[in-house]
ROSE-4610 file (N, C-alpha, C; in Angstrom, 1 decimal, always signed):
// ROSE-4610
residu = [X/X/X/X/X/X/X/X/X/X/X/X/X/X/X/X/X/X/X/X/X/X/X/X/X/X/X/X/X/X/X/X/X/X/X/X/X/X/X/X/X/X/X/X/X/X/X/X/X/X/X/X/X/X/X/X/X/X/X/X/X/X/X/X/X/X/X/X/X/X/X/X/X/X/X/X/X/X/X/X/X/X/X/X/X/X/X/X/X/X/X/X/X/X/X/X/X/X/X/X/X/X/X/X/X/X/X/X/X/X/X/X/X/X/X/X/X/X/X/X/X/X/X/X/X/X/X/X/X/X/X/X/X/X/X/X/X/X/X/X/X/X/X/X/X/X/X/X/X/X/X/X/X/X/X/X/X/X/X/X/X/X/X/X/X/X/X/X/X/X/X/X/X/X/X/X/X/X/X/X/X/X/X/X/X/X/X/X/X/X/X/X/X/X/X/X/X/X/X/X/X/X/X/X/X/X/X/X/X/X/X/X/X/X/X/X/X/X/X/X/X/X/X/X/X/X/X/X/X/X/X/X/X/X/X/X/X/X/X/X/X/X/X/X/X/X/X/X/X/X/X/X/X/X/X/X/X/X/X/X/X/X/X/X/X/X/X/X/X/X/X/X/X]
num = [1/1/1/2/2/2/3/3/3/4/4/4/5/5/5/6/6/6/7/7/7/8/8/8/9/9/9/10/10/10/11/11/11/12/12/12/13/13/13/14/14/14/15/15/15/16/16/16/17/17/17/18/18/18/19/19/19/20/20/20/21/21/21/22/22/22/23/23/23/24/24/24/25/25/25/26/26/26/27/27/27/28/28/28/29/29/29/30/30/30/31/31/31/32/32/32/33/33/33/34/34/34/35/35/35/36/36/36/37/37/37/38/38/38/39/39/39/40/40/40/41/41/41/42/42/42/43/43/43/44/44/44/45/45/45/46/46/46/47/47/47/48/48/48/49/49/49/50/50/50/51/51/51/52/52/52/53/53/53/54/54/54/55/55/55/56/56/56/57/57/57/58/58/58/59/59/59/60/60/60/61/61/61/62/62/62/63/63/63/64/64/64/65/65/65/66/66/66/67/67/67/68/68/68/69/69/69/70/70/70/71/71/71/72/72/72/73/73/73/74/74/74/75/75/75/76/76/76/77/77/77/78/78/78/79/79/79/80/80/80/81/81/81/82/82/82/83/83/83/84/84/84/85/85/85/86/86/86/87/87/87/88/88/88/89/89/89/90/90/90/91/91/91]
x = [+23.8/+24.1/+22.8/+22.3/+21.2/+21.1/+19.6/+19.8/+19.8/+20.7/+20.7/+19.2/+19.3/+18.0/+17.4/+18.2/+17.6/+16.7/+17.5/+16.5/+15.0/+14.9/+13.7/+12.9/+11.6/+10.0/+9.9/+8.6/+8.3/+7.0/+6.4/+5.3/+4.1/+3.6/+2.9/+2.8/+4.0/+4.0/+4.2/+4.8/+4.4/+2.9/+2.0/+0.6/+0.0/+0.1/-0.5/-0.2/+0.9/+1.0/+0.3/+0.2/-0.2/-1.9/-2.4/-3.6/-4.3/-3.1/-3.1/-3.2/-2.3/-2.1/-3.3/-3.3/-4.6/-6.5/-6.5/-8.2/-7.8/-7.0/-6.9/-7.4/-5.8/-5.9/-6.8/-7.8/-9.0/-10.1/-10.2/-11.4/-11.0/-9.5/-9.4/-10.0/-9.5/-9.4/-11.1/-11.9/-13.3/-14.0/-13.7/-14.4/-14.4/-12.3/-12.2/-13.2/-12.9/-13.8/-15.3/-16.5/-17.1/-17.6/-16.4/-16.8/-16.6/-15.9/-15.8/-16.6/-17.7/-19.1/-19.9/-19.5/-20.9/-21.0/-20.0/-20.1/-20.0/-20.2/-20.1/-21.2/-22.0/-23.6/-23.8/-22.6/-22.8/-21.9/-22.3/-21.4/-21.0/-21.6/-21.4/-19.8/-19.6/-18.0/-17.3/-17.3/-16.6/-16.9/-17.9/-17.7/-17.5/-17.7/-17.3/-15.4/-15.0/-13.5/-12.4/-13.8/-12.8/-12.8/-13.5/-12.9/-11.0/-10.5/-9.5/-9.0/-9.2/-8.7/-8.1/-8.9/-9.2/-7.8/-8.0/-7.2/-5.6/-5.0/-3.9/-3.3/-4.6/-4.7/-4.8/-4.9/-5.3/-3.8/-3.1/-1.7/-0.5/-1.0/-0.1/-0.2/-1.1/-1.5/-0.4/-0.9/+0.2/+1.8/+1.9/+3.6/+3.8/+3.0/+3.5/+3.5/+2.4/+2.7/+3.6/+3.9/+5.4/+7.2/+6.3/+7.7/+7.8/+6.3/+6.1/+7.4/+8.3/+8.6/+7.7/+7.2/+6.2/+4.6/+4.4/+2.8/+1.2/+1.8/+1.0/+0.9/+1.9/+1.8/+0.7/+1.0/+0.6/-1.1/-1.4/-2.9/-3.6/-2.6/-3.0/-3.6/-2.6/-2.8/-4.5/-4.2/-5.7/-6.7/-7.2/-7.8/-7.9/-7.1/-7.3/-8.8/-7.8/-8.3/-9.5/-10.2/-11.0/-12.2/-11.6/-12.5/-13.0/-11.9/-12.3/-12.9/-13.5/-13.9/-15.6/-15.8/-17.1/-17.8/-16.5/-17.6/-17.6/-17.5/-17.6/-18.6/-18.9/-20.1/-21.0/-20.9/-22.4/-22.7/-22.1/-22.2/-22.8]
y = [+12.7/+11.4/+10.6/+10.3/+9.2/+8.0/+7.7/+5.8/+4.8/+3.7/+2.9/+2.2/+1.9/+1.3/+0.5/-0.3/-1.8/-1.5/-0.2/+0.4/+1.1/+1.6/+2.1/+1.0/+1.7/+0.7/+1.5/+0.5/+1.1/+1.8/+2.7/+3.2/+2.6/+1.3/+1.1/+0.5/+0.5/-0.3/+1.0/+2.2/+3.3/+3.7/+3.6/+3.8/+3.3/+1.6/+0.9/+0.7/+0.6/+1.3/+2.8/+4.0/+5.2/+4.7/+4.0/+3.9/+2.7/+2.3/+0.9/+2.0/+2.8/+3.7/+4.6/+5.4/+6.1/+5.5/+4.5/+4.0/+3.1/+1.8/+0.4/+0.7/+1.5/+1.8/+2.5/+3.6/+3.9/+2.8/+2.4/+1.3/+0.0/-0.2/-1.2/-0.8/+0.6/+1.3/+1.8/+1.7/+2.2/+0.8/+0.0/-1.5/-1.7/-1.5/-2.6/-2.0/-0.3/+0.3/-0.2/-0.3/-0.7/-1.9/-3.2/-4.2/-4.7/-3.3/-3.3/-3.1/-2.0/-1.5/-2.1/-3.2/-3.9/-5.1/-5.2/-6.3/-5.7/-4.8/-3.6/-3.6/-3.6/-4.0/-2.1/-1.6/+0.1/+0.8/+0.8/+0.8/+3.0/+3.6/+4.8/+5.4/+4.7/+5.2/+4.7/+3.9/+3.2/+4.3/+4.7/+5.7/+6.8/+7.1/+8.6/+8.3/+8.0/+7.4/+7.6/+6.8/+6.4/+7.3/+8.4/+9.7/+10.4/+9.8/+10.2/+8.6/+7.9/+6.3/+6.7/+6.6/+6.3/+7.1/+7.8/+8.7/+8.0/+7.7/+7.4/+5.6/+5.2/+3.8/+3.9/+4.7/+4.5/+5.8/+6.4/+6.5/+5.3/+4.6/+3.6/+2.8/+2.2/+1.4/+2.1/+3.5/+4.1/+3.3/+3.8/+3.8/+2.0/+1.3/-0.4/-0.3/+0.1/+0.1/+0.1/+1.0/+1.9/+0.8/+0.3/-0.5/-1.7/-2.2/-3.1/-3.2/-4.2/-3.9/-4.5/-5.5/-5.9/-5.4/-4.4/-4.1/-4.5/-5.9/-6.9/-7.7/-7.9/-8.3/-7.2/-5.6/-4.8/-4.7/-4.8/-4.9/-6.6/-7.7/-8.8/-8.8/-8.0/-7.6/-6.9/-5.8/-4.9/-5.5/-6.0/-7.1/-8.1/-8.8/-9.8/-8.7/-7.8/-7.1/-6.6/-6.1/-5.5/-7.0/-8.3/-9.1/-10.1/-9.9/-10.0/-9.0/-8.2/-6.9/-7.3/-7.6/-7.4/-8.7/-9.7/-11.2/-10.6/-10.4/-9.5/-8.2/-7.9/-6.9/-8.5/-8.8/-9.1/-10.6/-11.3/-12.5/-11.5]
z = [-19.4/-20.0/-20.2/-21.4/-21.5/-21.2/-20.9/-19.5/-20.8/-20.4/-21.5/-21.6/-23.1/-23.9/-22.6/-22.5/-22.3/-21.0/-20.1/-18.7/-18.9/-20.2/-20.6/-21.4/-21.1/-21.0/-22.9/-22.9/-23.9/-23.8/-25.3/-24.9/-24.6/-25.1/-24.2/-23.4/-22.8/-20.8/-20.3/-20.7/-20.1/-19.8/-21.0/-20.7/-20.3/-20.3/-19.4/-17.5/-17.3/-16.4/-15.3/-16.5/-16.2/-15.6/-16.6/-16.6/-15.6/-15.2/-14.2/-12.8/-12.9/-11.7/-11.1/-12.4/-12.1/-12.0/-13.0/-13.2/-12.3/-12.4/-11.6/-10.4/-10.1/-8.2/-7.8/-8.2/-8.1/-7.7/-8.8/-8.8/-7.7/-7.7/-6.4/-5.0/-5.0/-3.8/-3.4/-4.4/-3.8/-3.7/-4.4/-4.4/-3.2/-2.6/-1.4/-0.5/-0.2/+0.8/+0.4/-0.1/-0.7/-0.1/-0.3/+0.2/+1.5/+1.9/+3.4/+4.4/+3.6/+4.1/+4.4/+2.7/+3.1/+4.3/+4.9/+5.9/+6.6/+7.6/+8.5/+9.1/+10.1/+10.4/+10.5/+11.1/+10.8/+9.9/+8.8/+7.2/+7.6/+8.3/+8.0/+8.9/+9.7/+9.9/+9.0/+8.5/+6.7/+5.7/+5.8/+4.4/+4.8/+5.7/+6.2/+6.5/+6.7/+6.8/+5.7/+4.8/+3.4/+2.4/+2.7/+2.3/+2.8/+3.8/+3.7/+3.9/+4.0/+3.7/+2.3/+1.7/+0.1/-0.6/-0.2/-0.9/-0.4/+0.7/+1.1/+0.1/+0.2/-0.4/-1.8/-2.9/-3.8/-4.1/-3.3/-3.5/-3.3/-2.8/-1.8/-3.6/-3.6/-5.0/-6.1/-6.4/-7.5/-7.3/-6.3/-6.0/-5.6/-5.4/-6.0/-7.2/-8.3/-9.6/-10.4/-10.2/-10.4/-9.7/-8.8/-8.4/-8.7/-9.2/-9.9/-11.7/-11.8/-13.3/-14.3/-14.4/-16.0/-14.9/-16.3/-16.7/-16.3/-16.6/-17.1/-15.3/-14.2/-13.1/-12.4/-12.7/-12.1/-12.5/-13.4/-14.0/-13.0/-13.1/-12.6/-10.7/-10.2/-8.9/-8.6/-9.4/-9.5/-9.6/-10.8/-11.0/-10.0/-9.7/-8.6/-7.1/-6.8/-5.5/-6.1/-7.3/-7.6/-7.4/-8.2/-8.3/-7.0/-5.6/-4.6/-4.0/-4.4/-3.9/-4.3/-5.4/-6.0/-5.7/-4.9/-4.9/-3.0/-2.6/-1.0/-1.0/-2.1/-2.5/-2.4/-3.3/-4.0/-3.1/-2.5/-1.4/-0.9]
């Protein structure tokens, strides 16, 4: 039996989404590690870490996306953490 219309996205909140999931949560997820380092006075258990950090967090990200329903919220989130990430880099 097919899902009614009104339950299905369209194609591109499907692809923005996709690309929210995979580039966003990436790039959120190494910034935040990233700007975590940098305030770290011994940054090397941080990166050595966030090799398997990273990877759990930047699944965790996907799967809010996804539970996220408008697109457009889910890009706004990323963004936000990405652009708190880079003023915590560069302060």
């Amino acid at each position: 039996m097919p899902a009614k219309a009104k339950y299905l996205s369209s194609g591109w909140t499907r692809f923005s989404k996709v690309m929210a999931a995979i580039f966003g949560a990436y790039f959120a997820t190494i910034l935040a590690h990233l700007a975590i380092a940098s305030k770290v006075p011994n940054d090397t258990p941080v990166l050595l870490t966030s090799t398997y950090s990273a990877f759990l967090v930047w699944c965790g990200l996907m799967v809010m996306i996804y539970m996220i329903e408008k697109a457009w919220i889910s890009w706004a989130i990323l963004l936000t953490v990405i652009l708190l990430s880079l003023v915590l880099i560069f302060i």
